[in-house]
DSSP file (Angstrom, degrees, kcal/mol; ACC not computed):
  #  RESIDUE AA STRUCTURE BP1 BP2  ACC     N-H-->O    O-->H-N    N-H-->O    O-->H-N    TCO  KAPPA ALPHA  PHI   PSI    X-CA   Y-CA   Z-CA
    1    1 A X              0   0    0      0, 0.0     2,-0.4     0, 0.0    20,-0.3   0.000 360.0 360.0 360.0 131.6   44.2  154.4  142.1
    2    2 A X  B     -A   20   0A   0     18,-3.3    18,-1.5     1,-0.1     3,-0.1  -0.936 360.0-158.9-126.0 145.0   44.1  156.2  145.4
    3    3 A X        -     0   0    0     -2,-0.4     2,-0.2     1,-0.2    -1,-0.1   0.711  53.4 -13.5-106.7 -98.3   41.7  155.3  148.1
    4    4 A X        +     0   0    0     15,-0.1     2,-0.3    12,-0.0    -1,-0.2  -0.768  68.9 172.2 -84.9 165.2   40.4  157.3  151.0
    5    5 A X        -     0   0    0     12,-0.4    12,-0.9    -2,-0.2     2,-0.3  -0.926  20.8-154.8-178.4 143.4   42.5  160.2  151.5
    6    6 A X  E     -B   16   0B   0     -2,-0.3     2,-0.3    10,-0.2    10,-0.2  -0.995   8.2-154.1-152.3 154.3   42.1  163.4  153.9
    7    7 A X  E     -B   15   0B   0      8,-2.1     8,-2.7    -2,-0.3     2,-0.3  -0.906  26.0-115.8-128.8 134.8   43.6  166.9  153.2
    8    8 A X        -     0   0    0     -2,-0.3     2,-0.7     6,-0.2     5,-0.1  -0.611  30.6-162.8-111.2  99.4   44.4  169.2  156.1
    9    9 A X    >   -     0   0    0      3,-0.4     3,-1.4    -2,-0.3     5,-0.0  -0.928  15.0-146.9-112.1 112.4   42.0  172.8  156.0
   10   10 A X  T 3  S+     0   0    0     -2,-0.7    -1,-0.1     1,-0.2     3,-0.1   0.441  92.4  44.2 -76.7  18.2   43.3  175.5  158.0
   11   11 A X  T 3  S+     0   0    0      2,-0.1     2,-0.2     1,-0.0    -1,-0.2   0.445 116.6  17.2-109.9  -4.7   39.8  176.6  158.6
   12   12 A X  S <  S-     0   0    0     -3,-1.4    -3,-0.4     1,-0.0     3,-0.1  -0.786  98.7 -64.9-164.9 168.0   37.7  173.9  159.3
   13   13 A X  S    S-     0   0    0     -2,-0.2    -2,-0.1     1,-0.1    -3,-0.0  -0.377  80.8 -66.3 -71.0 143.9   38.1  170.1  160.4
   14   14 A X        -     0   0    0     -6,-0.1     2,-0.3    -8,-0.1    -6,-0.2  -0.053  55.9-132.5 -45.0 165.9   40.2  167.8  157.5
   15   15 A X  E     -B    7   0B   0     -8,-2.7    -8,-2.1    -3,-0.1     2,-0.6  -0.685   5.5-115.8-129.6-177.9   38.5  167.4  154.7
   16   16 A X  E     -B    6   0B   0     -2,-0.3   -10,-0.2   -10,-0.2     2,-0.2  -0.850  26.6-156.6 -96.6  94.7   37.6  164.0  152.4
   17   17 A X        -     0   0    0    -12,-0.9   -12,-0.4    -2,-0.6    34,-0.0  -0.727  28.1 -96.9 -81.8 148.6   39.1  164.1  149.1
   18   18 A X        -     0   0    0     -2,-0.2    32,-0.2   -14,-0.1    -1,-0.1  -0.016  32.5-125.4 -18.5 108.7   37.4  161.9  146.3
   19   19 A X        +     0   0    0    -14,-0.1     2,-0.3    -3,-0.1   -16,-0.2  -0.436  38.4 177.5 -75.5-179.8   39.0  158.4  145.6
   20   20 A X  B     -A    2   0A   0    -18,-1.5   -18,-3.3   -16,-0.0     2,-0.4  -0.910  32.7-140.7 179.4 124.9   39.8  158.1  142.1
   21   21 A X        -     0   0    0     -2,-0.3     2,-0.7   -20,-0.3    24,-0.1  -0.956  20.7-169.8-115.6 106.3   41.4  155.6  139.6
   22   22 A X        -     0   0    0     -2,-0.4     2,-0.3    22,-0.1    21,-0.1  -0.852  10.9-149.7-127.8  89.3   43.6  157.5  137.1
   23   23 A X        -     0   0    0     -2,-0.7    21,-2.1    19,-0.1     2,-0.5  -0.480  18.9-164.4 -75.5 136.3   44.9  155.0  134.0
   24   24 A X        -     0   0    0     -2,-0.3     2,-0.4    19,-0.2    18,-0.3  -0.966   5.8-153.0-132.6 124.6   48.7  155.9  132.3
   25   25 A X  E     +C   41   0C   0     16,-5.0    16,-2.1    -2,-0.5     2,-0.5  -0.966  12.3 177.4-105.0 126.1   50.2  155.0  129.4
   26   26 A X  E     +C   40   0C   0     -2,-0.4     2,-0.3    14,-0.2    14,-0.2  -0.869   5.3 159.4-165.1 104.4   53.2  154.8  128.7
   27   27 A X  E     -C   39   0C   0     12,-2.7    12,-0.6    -2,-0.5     2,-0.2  -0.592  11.6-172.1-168.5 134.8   55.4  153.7  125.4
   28   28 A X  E     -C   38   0C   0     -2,-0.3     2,-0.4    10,-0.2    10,-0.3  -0.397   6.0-163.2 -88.9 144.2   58.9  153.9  123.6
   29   29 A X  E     -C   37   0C   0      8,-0.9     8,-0.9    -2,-0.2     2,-0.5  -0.986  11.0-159.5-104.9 117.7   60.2  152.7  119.8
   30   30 A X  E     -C   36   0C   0     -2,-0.4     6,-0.2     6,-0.2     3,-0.1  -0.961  16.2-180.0 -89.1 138.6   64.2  152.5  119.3
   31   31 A X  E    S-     0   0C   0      4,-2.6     2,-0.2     1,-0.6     5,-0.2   0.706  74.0 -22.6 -97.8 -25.5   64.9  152.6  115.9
   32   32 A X  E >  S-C   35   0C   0      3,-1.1     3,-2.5    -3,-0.1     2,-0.7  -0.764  79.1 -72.6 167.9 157.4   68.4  152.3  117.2
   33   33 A X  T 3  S+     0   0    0      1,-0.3     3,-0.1    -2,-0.2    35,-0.0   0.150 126.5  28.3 -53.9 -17.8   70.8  152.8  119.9
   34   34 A X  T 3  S+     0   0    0     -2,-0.7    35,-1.2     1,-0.2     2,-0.5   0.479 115.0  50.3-120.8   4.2   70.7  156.3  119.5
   35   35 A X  E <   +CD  32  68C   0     -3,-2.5    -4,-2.6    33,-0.2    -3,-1.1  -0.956  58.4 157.3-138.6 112.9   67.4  157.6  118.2
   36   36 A X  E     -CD  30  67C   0     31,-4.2    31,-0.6    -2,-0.5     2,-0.3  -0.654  25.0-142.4-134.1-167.4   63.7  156.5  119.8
   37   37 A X  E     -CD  29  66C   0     -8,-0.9    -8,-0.9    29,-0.3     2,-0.5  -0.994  19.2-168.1-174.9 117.8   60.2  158.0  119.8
   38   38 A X  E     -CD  28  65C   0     27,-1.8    27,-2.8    -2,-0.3     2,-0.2  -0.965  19.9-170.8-149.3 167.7   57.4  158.1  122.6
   39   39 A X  E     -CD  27  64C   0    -12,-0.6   -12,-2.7    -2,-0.5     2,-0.5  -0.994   7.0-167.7-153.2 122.3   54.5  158.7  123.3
   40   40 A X  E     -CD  26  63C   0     23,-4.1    23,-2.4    -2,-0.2     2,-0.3  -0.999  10.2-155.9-133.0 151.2   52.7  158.9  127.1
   41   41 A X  E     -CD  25  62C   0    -16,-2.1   -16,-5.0    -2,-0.5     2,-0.3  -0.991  10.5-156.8-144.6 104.5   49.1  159.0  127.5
   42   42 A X  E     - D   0  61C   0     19,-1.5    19,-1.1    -2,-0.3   -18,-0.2  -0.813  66.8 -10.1 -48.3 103.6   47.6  160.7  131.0
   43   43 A X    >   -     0   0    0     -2,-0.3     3,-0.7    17,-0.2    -1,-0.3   0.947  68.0-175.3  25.4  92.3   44.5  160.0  132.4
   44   44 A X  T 3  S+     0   0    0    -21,-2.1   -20,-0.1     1,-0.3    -1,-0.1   0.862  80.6  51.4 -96.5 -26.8   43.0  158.1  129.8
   45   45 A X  T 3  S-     0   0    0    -24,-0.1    -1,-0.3   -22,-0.1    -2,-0.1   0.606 105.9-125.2 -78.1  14.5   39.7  157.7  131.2
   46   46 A X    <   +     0   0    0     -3,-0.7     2,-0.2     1,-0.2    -2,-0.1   0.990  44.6 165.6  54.1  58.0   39.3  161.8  132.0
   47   47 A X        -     0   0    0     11,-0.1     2,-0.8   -26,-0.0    -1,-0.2  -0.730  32.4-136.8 -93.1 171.8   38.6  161.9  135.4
   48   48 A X        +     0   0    0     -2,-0.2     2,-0.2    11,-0.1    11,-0.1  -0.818  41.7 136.0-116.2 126.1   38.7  164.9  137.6
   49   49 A X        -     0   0    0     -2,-0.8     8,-1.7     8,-0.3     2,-0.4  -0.758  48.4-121.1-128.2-176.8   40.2  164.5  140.9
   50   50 A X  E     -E   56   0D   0     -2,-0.2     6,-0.2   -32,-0.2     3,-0.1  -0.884   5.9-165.3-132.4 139.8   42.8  166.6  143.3
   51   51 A X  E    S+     0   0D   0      4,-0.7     2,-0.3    -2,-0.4     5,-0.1   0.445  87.3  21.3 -79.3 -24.9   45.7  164.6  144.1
   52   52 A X  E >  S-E   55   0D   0      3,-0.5     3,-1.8   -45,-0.0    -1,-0.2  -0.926 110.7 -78.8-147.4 152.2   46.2  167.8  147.2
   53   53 A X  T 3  S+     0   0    0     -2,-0.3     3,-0.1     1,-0.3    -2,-0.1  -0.379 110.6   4.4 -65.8 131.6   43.7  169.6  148.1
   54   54 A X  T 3  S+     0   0    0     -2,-0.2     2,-0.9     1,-0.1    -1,-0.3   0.305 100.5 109.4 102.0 -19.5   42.5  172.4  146.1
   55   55 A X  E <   -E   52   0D   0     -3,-1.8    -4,-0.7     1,-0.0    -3,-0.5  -0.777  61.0-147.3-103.0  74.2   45.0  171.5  143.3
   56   56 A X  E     -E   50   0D   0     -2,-0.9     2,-0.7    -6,-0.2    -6,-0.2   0.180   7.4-138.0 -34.6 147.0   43.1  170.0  140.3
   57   57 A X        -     0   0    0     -8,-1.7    -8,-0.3    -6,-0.0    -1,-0.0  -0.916  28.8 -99.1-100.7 131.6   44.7  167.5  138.2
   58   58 A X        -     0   0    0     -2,-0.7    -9,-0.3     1,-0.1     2,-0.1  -0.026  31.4-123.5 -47.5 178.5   44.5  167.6  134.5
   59   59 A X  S    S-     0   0    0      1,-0.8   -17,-0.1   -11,-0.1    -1,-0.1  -0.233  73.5 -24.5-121.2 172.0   42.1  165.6  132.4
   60   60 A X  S    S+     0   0    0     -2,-0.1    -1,-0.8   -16,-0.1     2,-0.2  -0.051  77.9 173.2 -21.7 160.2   43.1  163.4  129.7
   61   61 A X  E     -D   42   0C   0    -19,-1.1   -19,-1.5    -3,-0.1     2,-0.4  -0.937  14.7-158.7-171.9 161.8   46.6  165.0  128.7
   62   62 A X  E     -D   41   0C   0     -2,-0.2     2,-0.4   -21,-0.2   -21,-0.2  -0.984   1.9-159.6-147.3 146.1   49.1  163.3  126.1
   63   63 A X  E     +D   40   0C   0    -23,-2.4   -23,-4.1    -2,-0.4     2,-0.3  -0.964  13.0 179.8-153.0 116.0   53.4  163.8  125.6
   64   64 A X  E     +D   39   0C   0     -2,-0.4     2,-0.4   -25,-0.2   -25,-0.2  -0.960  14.0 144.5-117.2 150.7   54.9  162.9  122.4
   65   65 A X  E     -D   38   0C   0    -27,-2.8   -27,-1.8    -2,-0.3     2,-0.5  -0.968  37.7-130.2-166.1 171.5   58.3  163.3  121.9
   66   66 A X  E     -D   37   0C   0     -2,-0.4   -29,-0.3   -29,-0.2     2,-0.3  -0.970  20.4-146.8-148.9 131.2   61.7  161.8  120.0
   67   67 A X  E     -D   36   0C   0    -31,-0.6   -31,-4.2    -2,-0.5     2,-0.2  -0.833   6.8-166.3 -91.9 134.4   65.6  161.2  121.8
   68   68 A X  E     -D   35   0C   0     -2,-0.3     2,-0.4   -33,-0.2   -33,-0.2  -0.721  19.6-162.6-114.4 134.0   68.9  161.6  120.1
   69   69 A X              0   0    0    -35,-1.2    -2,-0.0    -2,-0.2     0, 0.0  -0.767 360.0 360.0-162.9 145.8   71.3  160.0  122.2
   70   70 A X              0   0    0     -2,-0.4   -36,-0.1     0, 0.0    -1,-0.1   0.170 360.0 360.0 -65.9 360.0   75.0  160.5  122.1
């Protein structure tokens, strides 16, 4: 969650960004020492904010993935 926030415009006086509460998720399996499985979960409710001005953030977004490790 971020709460008031103000972003820097090199035309005009700062400007207000939106607050905004942005839930993450986040979890791993090992199957064993050397081989696991995840999965992270990104704005799960879909909001839209900019974290910097002018820079959208994605929307829901999701990373799955599997580690080998040596």
């Amino acid at each position: 969650a971020e709460g008031k926030r103000w972003a820097k415009n090199p035309t005009e006086n700062p400007i207000r960004l939106e607050e905004y509460l942005a839930i993450n998720l986040g979890a791993e399996y090992l199957f064993s020492k050397h081989i696991s499985v995840f999965v992270t979960i990104n704005n799960l409710t879909g909001v839209k904010y900019q974290e910097w001005y002018l820079y959208p953030n994605h929307r829901f977004n999701m990373l799955a993935g599997a580690s080998y490790r040596f």
